[in-house]
ROZAKOL-282812 format. One record per atom (N, C-alpha, C, O): chain; atom name; z negated, x negated, y negated. Coordinates in steps of 0.1 Angstrom, whole numbers. Example, Ala and Ser with C-alpha at 12.3 -4.5 7.8 and 13.67 -1.06 7.14 Angstrom:
<recs>
+-------+------+-------+-------+-------+
: chain : atom :     w :     u :     v :
+-------+------+-------+-------+-------+
:     A :    N :   -78 :  -132 :    57 :
:     A :   CA :   -78 :  -123 :    45 :
:     A :    C :   -78 :  -132 :    33 :
:     A :    O :   -85 :  -142 :    33 :
:     A :    N :   -71 :  -128 :    22 :
:     A :   CA :   -71 :  -137 :    11 :
:     A :    C :   -79 :  -129 :     0 :
:     A :    O :   -80 :  -134 :   -11 :
+-------+------+-------+-------+-------+
</recs>
This chain:
<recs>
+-------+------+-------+-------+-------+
: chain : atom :     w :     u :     v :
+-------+------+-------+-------+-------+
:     A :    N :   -43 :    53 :    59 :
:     A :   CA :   -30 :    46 :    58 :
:     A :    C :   -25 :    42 :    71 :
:     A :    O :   -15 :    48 :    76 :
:     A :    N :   -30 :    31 :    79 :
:     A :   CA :   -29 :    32 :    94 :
:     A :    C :   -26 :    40 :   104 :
:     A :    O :   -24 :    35 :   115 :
:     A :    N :   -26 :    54 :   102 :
:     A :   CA :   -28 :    63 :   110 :
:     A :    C :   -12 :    70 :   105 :
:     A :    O :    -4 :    74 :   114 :
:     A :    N :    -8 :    70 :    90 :
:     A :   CA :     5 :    73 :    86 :
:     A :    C :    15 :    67 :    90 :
:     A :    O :    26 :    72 :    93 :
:     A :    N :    14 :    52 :    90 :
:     A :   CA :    18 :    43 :    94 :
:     A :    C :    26 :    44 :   110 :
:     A :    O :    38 :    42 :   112 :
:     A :    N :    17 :    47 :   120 :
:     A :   CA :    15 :    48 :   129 :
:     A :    C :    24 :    63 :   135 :
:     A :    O :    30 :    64 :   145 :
:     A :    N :    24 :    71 :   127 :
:     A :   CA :    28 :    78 :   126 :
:     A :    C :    46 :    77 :   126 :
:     A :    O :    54 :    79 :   135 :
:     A :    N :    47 :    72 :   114 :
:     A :   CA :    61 :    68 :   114 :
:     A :    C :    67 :    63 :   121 :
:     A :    O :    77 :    69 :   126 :
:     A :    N :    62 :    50 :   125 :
:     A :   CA :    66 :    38 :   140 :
:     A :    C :    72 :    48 :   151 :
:     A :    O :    84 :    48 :   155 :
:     A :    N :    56 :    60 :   154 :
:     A :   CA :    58 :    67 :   165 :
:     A :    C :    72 :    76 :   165 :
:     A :    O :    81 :    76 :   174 :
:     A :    N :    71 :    83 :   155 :
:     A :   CA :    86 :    89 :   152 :
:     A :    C :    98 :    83 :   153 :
:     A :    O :   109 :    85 :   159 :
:     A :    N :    94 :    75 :   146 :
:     A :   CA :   110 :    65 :   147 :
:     A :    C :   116 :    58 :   162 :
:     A :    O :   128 :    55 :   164 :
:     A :    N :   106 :    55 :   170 :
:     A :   CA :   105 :    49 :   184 :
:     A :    C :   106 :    58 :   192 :
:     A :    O :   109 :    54 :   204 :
:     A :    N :   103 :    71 :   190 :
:     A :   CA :    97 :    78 :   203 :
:     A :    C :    87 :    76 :   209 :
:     A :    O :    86 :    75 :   222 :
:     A :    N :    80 :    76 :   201 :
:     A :   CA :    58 :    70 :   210 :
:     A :    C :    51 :    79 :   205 :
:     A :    O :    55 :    85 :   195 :
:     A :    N :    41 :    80 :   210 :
:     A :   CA :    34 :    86 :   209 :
:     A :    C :    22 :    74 :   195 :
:     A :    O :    17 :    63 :   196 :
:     A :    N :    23 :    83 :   185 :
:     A :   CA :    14 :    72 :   174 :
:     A :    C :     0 :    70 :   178 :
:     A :    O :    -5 :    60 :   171 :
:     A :    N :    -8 :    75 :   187 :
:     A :   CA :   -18 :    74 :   194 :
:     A :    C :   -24 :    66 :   204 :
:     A :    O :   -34 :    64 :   210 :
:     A :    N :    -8 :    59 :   202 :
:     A :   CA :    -8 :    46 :   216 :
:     A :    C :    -1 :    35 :   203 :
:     A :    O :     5 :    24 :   207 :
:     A :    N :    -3 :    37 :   195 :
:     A :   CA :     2 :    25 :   183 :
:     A :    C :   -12 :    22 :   176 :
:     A :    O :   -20 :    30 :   170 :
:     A :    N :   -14 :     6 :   180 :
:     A :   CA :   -28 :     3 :   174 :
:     A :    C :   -24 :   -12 :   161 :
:     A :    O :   -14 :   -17 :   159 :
:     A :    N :   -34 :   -13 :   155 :
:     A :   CA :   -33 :   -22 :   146 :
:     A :    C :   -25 :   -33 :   152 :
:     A :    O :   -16 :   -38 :   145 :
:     A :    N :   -28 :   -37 :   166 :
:     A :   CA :   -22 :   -53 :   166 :
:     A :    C :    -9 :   -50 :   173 :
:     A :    O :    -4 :   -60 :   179 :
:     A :    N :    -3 :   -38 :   172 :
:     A :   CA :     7 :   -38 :   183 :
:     A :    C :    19 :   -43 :   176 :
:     A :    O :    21 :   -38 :   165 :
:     A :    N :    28 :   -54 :   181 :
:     A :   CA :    35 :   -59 :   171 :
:     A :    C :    53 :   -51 :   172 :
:     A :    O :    57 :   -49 :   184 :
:     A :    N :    61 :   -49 :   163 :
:     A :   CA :    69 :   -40 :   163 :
:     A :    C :    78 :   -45 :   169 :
:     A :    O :    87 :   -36 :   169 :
:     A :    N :    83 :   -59 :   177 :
:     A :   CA :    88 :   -66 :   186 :
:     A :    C :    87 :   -54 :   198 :
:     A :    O :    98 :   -49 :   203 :
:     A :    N :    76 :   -51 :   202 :
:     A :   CA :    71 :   -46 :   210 :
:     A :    C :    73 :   -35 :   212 :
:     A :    O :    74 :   -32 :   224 :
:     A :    N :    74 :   -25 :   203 :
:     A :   CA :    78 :   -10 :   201 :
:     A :    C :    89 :   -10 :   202 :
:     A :    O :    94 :     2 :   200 :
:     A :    N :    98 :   -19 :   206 :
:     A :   CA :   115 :   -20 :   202 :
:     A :    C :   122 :   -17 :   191 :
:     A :    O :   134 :   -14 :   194 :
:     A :    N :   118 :   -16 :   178 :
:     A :   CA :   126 :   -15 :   167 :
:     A :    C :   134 :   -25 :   164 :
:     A :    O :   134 :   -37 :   167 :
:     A :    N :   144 :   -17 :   158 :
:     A :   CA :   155 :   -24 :   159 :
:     A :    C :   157 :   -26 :   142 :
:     A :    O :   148 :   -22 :   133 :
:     A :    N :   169 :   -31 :   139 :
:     A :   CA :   172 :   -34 :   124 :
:     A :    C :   173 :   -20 :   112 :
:     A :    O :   166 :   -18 :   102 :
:     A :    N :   183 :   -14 :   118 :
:     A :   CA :   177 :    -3 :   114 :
:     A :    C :   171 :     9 :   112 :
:     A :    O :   172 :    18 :   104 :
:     A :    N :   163 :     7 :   126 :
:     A :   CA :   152 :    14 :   125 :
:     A :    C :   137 :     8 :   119 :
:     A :    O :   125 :    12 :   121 :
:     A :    N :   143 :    -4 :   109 :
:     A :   CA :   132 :   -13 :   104 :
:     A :    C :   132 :    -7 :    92 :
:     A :    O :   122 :    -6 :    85 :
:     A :    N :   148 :    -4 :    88 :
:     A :   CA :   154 :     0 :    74 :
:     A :    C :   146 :     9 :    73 :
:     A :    O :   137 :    10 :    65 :
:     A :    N :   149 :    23 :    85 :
:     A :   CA :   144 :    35 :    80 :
:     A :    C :   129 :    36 :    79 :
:     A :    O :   124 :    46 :    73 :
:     A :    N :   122 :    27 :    85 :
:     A :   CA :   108 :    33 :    82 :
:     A :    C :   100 :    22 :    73 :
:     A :    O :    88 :    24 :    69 :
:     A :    N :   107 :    11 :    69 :
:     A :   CA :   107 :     5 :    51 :
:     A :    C :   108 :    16 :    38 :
:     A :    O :   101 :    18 :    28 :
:     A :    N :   120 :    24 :    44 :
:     A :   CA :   123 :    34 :    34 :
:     A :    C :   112 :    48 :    36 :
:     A :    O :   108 :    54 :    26 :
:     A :    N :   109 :    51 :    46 :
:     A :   CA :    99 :    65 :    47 :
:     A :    C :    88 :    57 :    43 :
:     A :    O :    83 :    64 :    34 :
:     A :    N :    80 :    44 :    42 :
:     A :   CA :    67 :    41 :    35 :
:     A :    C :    67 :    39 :    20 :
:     A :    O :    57 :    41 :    12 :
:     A :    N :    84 :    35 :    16 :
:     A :   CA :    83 :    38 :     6 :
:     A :    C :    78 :    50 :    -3 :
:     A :    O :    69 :    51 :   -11 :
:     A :    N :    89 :    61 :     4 :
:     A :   CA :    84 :    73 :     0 :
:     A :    C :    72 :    79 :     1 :
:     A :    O :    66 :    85 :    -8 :
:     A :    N :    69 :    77 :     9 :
:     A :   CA :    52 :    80 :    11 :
:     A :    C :    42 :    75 :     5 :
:     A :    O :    33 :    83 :     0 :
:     A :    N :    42 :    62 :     5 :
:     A :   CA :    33 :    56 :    -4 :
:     A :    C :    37 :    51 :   -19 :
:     A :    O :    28 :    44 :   -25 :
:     A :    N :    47 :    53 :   -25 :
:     A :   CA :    50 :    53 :   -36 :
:     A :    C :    54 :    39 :   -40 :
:     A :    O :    55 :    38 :   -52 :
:     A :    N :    57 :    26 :   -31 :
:     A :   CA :    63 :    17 :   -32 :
:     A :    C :    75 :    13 :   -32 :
:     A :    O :    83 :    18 :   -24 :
:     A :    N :    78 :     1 :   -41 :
:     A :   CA :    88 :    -7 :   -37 :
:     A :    C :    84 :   -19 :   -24 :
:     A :    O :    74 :   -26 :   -25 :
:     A :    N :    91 :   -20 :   -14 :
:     A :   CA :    92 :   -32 :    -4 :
:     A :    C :   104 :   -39 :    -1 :
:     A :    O :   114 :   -35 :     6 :
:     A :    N :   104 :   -54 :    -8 :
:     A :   CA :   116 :   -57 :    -7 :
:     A :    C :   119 :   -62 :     8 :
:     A :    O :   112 :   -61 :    17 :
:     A :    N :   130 :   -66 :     8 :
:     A :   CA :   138 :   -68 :    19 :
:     A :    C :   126 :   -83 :    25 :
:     A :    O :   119 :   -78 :    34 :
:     A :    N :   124 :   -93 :    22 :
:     A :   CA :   116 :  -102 :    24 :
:     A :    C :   103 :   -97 :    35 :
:     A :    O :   100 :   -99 :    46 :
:     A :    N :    96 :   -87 :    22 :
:     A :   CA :    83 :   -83 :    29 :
:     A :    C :    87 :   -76 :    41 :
:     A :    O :    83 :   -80 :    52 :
:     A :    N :    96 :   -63 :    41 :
:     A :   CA :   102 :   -56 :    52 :
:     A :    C :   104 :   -67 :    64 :
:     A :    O :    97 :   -63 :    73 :
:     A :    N :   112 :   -78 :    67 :
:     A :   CA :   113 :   -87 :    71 :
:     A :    C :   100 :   -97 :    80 :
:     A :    O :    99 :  -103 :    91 :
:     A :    N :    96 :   -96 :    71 :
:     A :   CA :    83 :  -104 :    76 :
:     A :    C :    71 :   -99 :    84 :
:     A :    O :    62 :  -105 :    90 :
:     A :    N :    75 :   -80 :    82 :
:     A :   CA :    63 :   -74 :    90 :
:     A :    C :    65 :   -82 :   104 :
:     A :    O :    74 :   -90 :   106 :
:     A :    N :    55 :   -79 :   114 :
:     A :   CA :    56 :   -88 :   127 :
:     A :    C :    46 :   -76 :   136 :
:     A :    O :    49 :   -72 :   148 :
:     A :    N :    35 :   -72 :   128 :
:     A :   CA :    23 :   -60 :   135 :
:     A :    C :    25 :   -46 :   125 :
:     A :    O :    32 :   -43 :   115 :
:     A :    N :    15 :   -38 :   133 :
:     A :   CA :    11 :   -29 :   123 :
:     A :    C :     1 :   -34 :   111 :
:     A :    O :     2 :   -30 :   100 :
:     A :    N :    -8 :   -42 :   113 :
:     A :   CA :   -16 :   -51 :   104 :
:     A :    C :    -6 :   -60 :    95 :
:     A :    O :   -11 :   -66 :    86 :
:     A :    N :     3 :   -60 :    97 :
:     A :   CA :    14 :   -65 :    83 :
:     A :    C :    13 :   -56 :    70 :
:     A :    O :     9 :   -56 :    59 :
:     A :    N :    21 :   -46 :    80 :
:     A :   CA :    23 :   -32 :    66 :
:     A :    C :     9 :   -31 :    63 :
:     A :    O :     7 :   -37 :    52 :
:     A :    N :    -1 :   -26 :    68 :
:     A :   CA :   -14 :   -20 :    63 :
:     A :    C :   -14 :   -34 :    55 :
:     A :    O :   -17 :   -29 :    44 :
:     A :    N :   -14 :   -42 :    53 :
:     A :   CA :   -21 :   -56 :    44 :
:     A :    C :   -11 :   -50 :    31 :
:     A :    O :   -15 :   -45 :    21 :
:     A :    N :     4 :   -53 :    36 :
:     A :   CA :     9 :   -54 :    24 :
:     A :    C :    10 :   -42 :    14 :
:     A :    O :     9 :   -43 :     1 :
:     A :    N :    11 :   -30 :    22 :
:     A :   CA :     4 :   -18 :    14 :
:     A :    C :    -9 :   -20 :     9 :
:     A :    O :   -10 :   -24 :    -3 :
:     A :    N :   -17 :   -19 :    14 :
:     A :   CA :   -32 :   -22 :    11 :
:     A :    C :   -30 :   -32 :    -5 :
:     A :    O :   -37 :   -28 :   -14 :
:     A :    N :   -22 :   -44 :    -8 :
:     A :   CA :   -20 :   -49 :   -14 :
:     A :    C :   -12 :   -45 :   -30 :
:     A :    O :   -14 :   -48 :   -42 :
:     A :    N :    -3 :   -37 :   -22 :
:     A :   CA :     3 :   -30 :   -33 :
:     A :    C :    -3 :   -21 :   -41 :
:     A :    O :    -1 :   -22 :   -53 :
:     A :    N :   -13 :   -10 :   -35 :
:     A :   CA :   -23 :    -6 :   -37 :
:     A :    C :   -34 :   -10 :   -51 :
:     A :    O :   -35 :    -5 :   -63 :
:     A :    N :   -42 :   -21 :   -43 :
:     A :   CA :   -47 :   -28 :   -49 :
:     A :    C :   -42 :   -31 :   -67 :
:     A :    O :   -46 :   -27 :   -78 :
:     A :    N :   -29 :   -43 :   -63 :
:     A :   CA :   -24 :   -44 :   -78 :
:     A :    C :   -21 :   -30 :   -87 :
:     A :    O :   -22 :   -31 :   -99 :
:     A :    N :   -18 :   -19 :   -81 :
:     A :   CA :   -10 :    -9 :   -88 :
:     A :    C :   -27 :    -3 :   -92 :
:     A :    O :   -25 :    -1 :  -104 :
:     A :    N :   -37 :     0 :   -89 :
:     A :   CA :   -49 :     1 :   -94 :
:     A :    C :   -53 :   -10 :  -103 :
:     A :    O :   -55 :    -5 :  -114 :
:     A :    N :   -54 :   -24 :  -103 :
:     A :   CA :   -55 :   -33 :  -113 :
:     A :    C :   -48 :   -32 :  -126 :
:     A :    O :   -54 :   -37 :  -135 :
:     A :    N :   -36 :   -25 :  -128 :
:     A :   CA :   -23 :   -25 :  -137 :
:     A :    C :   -30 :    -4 :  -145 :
:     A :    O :   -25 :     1 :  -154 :
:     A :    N :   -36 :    -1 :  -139 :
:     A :   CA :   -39 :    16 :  -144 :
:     A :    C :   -54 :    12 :  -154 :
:     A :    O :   -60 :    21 :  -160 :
+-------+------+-------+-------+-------+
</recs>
């Protein structure tokens, strides 16, 4: 999951995802607003979630998304 993650960032930024680690915070990477949009929306698709505007918002690291995925996860296994 981290590694897809990482992936995206990289794309969307122009980095190399190999130099994107758990704590790197997305301040940092220089994403911008809508480049927050678009890669809210590619984890969507990927991971088969909804993320509302809130949680999108509140990411701050890459250890955000992996939690809150990880989380969604979780419940969407609890609910099968």
């Amino acid at each position: 999951m981290e590694e897809e993650i990482c992936r995206i960032l990289g794309a969307i930024v122009g980095k190399d995802p190999e130099r994107i680690e758990r704590n790197t915070s997305l301040a940092e990477l220089g994403l911008d607003s809508v480049q927050r949009l678009e890669m809210v929306m590619e984890l969507e698709e990927l991971f088969d979630v909804v993320i509302s505007d809130e949680e999108g918002e509140d990411f701050v690291t890459v250890a955000d998304i992996v939690a809150c995925l990880a989380e969604k996860e979780n419940n969407r296994q609890e609910v099968e």
